[in-house]
N, C-alpha and C positions, 0 to 999 in steps of 0.2 A: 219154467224157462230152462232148457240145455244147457247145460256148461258149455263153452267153445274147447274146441278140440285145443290141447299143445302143440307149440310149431316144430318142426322135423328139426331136428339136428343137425349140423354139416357132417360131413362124411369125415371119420375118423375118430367123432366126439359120442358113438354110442354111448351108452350106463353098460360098464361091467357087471355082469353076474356070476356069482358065486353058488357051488353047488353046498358047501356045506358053511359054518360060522367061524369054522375055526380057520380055515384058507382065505375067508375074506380078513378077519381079523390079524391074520399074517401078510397080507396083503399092504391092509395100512400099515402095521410098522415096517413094512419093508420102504413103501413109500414116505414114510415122516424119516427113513435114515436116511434116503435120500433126500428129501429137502434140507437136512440136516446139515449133511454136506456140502450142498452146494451153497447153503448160507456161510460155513466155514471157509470155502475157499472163496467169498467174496471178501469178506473181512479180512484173509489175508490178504489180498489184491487190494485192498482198499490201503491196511496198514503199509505194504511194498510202495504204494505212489506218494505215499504222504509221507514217507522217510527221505531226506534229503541225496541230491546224488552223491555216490560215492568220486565220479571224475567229473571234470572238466566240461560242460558241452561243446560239442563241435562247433567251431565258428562256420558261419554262412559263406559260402563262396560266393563272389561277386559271377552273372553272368557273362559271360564272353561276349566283347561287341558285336554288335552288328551293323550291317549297310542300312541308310534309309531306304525307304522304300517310297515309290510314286506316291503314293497316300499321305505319307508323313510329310513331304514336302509342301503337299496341298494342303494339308494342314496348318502348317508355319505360313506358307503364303498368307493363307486368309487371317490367322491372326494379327500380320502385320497389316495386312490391307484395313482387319477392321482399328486398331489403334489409327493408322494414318486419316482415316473416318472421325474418330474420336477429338483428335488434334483438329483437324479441319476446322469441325462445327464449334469448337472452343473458341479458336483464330477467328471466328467470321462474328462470332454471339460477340466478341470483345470489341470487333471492329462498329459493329452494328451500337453497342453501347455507348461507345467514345462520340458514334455521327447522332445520337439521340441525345446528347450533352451538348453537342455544338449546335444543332436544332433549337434546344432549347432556350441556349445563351444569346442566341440573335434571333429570335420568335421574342423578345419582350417590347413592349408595345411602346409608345411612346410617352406614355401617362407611366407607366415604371419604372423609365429614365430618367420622367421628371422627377418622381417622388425619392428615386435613389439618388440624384443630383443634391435634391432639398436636402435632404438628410445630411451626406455627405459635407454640403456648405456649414449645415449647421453645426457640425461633427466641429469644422475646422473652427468655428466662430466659436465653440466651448472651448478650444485647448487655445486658442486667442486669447481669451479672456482671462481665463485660469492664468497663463503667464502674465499677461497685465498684472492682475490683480494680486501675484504674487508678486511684481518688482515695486508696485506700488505700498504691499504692505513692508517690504524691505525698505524703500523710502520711508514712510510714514516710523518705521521702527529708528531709523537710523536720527530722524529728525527731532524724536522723541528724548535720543539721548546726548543730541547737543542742545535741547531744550533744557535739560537737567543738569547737564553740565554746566553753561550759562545761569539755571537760576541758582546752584549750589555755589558758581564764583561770585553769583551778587549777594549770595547770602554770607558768604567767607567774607568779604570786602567791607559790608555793615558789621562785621561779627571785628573784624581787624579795626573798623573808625571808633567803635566804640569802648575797643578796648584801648586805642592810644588817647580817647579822650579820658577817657577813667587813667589811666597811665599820667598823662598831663595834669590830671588834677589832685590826684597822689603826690607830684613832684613838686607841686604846687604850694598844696598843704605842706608838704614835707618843708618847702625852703621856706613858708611864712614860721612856720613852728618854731626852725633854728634861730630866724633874722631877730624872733620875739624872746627867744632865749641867750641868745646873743645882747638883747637890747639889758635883759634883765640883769645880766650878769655884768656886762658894762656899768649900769647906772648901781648897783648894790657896789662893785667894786670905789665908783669915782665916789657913793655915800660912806664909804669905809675910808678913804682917805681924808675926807673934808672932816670928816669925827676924830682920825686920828691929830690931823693939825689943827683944829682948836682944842682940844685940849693941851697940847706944848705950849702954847700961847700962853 
């Protein structure tokens, strides 16, 4: 099988020839001083950007006005037309919301009026009750403690008869004790006189 031929070069990219070794050899280092150098002066180029500036940059001038022009007007026209767009369909979706709420609150049927009546009554008839049954345990509480009062005054009143009968019978005791101490002391005295006068006799 044939080798395929090499494709042509573009014009200006020949292979150099040299007639002798020593002029191609002079050749390349003539060439590698120059790559040389031009590697040199990129590194300085590179070192010079990366060094901070020495002034000031220029501040940016503001461009000078200018007039509108047809185009720019029609421009602003239409963005206002499309916000005024914008707004509209907001204003009508709001309106259109509010008429689907009021649809809905007078679309309830009449078995939903009832059951919300029922409710409603009963609603009223629990917080009825609840006050009832809270003035009545306020009754019931209040009754409780003139019950107590009542039976601690009938129990004070047995507590007070029993003590002035025990008091009565104390004083009682007390005045039989003296009357019998009195009696003895009497008859021992009038027994001491009748002893002293018969003896004088």
């Amino acid at each position: 099988m044939a080798r395929p031929p090499l494709p042509a070069l573009p014009p200006g990219h020949e292979p150099v020839t040299y007639a002798t070794r020593e002029e191609a050899r002079s050749a390349a280092l003539e060439e590698a001083r120059r790559i040389h150098y031009e590697e040199e002066v990129l590194h300085r180029a590179e070192d010079i950007l990366a060094r901070p500036p020495r002034t000031k940059p220029m501040p940016s001038f503001p461009e000078p006005p200018r007039n509108k022009v047809h185009w720019e007007h029609l421009l602003e026209e239409m963005r206002w037309l499309a916000g005024d767009f914008v707004r509209e369909r907001k204003f009508r979706a709001k309106l259109a919301r509010k008429a689907a709420y009021a649809v809905a609150r007078s679309n309830l049927d009449l078995e939903s009026r009832v059951i919300k009546r029922a409710h409603d009554e009963h609603a009223n008839q629990r917080k009825v009750a609840r006050h009832v049954a809270n003035e009545i345990m306020h009754f019931w509480i209040k009754v409780e403690k003139v019950v107590r009062f009542k039976a601690q005054s009938t129990i004070d009143s047995k507590r007070k008869q029993v003590m002035d009968k025990h008091l009565d019978f104390m004083l009682g005791q007390t005045e039989r004790y003296s009357t019998m101490l009195a009696t003895k002391l009497v008859r021992g005295g009038v027994d001491a006189d009748s002893d002293a006068g018969g003896g004088g006799g």
